[in-house]
C-alpha positions as CSV (number, residue, x, y, z in Angstrom):
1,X,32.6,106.9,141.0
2,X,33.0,105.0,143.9
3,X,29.9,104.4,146.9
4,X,31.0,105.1,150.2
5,X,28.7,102.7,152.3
6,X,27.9,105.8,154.9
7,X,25.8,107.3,151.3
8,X,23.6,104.2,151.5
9,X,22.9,104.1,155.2
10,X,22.2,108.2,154.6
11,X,19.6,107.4,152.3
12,X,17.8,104.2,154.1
13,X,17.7,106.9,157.1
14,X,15.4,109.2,154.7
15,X,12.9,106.1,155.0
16,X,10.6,106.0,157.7
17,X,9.4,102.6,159.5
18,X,5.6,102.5,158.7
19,X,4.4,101.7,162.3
20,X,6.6,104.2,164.2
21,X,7.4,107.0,162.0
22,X,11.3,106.4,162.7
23,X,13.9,106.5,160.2
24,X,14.9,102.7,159.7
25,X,18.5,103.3,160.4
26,X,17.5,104.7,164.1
27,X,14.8,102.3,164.4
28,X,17.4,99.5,164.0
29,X,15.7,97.8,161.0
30,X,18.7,97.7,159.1
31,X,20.3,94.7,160.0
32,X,23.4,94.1,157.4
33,X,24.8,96.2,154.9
34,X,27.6,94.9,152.6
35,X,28.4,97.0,149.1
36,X,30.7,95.1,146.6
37,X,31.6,96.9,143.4
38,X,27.5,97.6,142.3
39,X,26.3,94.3,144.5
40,X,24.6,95.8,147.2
41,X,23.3,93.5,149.7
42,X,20.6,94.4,152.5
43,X,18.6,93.0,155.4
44,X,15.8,94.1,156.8
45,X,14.2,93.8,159.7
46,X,10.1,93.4,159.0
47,X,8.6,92.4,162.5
48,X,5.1,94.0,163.4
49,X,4.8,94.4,159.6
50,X,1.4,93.3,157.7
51,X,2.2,92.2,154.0
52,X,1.2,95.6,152.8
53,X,3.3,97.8,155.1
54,X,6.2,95.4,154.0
55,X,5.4,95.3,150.5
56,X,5.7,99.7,150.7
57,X,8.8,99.6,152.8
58,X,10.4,97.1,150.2
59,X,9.6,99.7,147.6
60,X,10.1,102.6,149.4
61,X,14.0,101.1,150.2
62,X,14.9,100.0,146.8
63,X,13.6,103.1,144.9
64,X,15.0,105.8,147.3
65,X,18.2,103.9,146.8
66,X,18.1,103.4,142.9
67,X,16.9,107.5,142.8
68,X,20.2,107.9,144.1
69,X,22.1,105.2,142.8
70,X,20.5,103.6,139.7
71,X,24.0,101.6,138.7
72,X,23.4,99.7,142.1
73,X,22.1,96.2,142.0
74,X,20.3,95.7,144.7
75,X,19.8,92.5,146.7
76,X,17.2,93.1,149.6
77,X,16.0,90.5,152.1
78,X,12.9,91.1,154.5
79,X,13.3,89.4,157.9
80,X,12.0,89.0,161.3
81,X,14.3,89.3,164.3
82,X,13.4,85.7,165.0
83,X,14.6,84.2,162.0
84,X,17.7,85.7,163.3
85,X,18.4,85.4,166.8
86,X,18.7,82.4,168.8
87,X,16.7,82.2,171.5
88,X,19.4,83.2,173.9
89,X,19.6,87.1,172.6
90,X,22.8,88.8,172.2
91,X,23.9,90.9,174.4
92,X,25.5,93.3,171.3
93,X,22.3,93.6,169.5
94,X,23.6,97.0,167.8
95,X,26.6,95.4,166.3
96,X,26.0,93.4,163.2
97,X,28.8,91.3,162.6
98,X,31.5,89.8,165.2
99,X,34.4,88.2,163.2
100,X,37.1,86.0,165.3
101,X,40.5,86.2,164.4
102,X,41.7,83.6,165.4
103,X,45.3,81.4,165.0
104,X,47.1,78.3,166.0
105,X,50.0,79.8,167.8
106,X,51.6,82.9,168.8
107,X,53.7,84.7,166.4
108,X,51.9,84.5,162.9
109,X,50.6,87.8,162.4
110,X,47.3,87.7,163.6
111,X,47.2,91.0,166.0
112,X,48.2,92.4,162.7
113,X,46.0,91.2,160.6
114,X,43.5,92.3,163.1
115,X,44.4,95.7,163.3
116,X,44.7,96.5,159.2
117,X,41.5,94.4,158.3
118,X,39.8,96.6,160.6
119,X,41.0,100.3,159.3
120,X,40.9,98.9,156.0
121,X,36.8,97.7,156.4
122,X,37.0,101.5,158.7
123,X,38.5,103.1,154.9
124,X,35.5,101.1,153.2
125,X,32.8,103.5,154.7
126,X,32.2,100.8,157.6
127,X,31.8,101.2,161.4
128,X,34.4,99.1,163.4
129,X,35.5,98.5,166.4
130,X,38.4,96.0,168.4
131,X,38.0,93.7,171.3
132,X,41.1,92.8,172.3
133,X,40.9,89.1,173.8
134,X,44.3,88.5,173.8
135,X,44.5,88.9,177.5
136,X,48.2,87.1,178.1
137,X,49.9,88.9,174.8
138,X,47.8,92.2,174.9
139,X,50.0,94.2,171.4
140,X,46.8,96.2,170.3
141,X,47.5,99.0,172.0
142,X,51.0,99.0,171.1
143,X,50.1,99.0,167.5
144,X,47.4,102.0,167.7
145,X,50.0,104.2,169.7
146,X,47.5,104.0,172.9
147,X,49.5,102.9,175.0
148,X,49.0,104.5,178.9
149,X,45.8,105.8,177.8
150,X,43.0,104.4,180.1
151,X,39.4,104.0,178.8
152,X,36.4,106.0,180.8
153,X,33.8,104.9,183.2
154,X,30.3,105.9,182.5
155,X,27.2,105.2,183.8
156,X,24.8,103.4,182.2
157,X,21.4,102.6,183.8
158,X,23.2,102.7,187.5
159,X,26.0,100.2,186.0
160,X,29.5,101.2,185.7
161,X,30.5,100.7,182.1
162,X,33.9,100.9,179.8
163,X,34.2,103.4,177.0
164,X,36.1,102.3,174.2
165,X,39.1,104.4,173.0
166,X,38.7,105.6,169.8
167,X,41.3,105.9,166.9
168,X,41.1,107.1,163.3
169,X,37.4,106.2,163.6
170,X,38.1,102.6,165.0
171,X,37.1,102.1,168.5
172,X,38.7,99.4,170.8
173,X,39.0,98.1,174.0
174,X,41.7,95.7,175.5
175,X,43.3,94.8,178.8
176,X,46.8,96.5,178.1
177,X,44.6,99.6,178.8
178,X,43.4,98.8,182.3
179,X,46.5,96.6,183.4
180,X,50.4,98.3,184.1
181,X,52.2,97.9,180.6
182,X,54.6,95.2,181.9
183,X,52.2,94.0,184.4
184,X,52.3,89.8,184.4
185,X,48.7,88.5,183.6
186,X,48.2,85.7,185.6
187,X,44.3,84.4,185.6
188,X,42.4,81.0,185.9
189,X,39.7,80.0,184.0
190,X,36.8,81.9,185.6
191,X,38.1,85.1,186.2
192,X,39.6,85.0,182.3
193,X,36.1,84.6,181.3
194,X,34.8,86.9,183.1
195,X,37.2,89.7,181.9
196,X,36.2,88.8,178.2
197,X,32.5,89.2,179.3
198,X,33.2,92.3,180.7
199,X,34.6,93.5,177.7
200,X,31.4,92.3,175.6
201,X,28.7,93.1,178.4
202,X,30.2,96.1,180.0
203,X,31.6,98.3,177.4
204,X,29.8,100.7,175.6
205,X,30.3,99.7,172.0
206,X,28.3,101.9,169.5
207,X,26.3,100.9,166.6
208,X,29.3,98.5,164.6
209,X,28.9,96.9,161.3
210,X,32.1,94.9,162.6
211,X,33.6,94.2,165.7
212,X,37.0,92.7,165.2
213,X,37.9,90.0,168.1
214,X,41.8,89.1,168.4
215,X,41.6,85.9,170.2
216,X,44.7,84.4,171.8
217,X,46.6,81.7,170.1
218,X,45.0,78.2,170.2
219,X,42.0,77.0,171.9
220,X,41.1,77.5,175.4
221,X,39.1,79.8,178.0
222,X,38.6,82.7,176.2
223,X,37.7,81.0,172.6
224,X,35.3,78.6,174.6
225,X,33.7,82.2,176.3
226,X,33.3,83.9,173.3
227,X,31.4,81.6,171.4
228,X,29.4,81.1,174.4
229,X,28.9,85.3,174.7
230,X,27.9,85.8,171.5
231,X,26.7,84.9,167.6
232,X,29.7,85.1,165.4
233,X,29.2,86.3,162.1
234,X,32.2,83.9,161.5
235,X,35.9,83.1,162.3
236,X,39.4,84.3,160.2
237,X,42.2,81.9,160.7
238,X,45.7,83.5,160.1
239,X,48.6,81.0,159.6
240,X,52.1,81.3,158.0
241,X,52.7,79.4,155.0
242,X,55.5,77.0,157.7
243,X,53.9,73.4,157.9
244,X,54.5,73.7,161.6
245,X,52.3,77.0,161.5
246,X,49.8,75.4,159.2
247,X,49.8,71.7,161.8
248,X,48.8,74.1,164.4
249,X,46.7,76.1,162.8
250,X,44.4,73.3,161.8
251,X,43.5,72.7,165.6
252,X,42.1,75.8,165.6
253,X,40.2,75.4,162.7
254,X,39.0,72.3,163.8
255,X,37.7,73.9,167.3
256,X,35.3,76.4,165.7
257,X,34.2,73.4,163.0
258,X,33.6,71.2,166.3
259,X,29.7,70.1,166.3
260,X,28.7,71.7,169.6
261,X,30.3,74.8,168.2
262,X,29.7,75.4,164.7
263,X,31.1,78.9,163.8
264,X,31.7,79.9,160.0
265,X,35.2,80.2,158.8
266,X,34.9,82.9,156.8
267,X,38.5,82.6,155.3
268,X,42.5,82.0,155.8
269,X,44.8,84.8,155.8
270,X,48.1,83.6,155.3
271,X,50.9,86.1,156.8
272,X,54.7,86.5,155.6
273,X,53.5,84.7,151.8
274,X,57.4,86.3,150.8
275,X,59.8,89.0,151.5
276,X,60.7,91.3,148.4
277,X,63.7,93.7,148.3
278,X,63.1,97.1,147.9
279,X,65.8,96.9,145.2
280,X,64.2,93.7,143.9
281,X,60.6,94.6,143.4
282,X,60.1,91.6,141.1
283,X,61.2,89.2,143.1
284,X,59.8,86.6,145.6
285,X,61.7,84.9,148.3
286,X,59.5,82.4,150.0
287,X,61.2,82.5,152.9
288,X,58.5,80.3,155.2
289,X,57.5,78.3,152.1
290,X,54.9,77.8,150.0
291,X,50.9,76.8,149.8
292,X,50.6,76.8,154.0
293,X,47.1,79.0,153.5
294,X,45.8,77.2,150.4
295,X,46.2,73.8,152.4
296,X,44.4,75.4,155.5
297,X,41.5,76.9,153.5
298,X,40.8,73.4,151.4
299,X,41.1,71.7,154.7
300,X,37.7,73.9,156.1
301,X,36.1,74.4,152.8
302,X,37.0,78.2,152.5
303,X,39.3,80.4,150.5
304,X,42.4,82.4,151.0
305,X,41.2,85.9,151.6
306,X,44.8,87.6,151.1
307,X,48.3,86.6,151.6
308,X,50.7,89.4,153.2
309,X,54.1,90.0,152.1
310,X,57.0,90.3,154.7
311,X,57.8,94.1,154.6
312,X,59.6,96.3,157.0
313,X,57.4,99.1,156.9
314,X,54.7,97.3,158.0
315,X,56.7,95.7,160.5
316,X,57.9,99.5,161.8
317,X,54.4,100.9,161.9
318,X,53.0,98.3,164.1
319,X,56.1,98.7,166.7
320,X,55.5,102.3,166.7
321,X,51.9,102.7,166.5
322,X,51.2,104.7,163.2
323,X,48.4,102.3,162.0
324,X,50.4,102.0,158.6
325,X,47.1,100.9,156.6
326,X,45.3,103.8,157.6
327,X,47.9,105.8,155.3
328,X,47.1,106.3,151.5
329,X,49.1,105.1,148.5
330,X,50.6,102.4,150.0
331,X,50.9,98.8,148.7
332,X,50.2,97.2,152.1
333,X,46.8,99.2,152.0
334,X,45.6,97.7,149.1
335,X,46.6,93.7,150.4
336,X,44.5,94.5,153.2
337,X,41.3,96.8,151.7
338,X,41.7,93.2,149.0
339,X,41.6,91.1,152.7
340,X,38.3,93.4,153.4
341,X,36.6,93.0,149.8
342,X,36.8,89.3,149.9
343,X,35.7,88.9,153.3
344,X,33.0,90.7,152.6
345,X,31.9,88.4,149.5
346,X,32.6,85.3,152.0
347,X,29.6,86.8,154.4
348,X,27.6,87.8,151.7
349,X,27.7,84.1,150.7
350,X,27.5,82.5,154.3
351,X,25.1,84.3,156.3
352,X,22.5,84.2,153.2
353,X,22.7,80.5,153.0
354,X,23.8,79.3,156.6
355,X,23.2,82.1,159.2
356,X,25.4,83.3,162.1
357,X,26.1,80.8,164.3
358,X,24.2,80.4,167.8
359,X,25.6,81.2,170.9
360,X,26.5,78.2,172.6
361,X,26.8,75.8,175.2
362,X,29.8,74.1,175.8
363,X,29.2,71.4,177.9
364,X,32.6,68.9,178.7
């Protein structure tokens, strides 16, 4: 039978922090949460903890879950919030994991890629959300049939703030909700950045596991602002398998790999891999060519996380809005819950060995 992560973070919230009496999950002690197949992989949070109130909650975690789920095999990591955190905090502490998606020019796919990855990981039993950075080429909320809907002002603590719209569980915020549908977008540097902060400081995002960013094509203001907003759990580069796709795409690459930088590439998606007839099913045309991703992910030392086929329903549920991998049975589903799985594996791997990466300064 298969977990659905939400059973896990039901039973961590039937354990109680030993110094507040607060379940762990409310207390915030959970800090990431990743199920593959029977690997389960958790870190907590252990500030304010002596050895023995650790030592209890570490056995208190690990049996409550094994009670439940004795085929689990359970990886847990004790830490303190400043083994974590730079010293500039976030300013997202209740999302675990911001993942840029991220290309080298318009056109490849990646607003798609952004939209299934996060349904699929939304399907897995995780809590997601969108930030739409694409401020020039705004297509998210054309491809979650939002479009017209404005998000609500709240206020928090005397401040105005954003409420993400919500959709099949998935929330999201982008500035094709707040601008006139064929409204030009025309903005210098410092007013682009402070849109994209507004959308990370202003908006009331809930507790995430992921936030999705779909960052423009190429490098400029609003990668530069991102990194500098936030941690990143790591970046997703989505090419073609073209050589001129791929040339570009490795400028990208090269931006987050940059020394003053530094953010994990989690992975290459490579989009359009082939087109197969409907009345061909066995059949492959490589219509872009061949081995674009592969190259791409050997260049920054990662790994293919999917290739997507051309298909035309995929292609006709983004144009009309009908979040196409949110529906069951479907082949397309399964290349992106596969996109989800390995991603997941890839930050299982990273953040236990490297970390997220800071935020940063950019200085030119």
């Amino acid at each position: 039978m298969e977990i659905d992560i939400n059973e896990i973070r039901q039973v961590l919230s039937n354990i109680k922090d030993p110094k507040t009496g607060q379940d762990i999950v409310k207390a915030g002690l959970v800090k990431d949460l990743f199920l593959e197949g029977t690997e389960l992989n958790l870190m907590i949070f252990s500030n304010n903890l002596d050895s023995t109130d650790k030592g209890n909650l570490h056995q208190a975690i690990v049996f409550g879950i094994q009670a439940e789920y004795p085929e689990l095999n359970i990886n847990l990591h004790m830490v303190t919030k400043a083994d974590q955190i730079d010293e500039k905090a976030s300013p997202l502490p209740q999302i675990q994991n911001i993942i840029a998606v991220a290309s080298g020019k318009g056109g490849v796919g990646k607003s798609t890629v952004s939209v299934n990855l996060a349904f699929a990981l939304n399907r897995m039993g995780y809590k997601v959300g969108i930030l739409d950075a694409d401020v020039y080429g705004p297509s998210i909320p054309t491809m979650l049939g939002i479009k017209g809907q404005r998000p609500q002002i709240t206020n928090l603590y005397g401040k105005p703030k954003l409420v993400p719209i919500e959709v099949n569980g998935v929330q999201t915020i982008s500035i094709g909700l707040i601008v006139e549908e064929e409204q030009a977008v025309v903005l210098r540097g410092p007013r682009l950045a402070g849109i994209i902060k507004q959308f990370i400081e202003d908006t009331v995002w809930d507790a995430l596991d992921f936030l999705i960013v779909d960052l423009p094509p190429g490098t400029g203001d609003v990668q530069l602002t991102l990194v500098q907003s936030v941690p990143l759990s790591g970046a997703i580069i989505v090419t073609t398998p073209q050589e001129v796709a791929v040339v570009d795409a490795v400028r990208a690459l090269n931006m987050f790999r940059m020394e003053q930088i530094n953010v994990n590439v989690l992975g290459v998606v490579e989009n359009m891999s082939w087109f197969t007839p409907e009345e061909l099913p066995d059949s492959r045309y490589y219509i872009f060519g061949e081995g674009g991703g592969q190259r791409l992910a050997q260049m920054s030392g990662s790994i293919v996380l999917g290739q997507i086929p051309i298909t035309m329903g995929l292609r006709e549920a983004g144009d009309a809005g009908t979040l196409y991998a949110a529906g069951s049975g479907e082949k397309d589903q399964k290349v992106f819950e596969d996109i989800g799985k390995n991603l997941i594996l890839q930050l299982n791997k990273i953040l236990s060995s490297l970390g997220k990466s800071k935020i940063v300064e950019v200085k030119s």
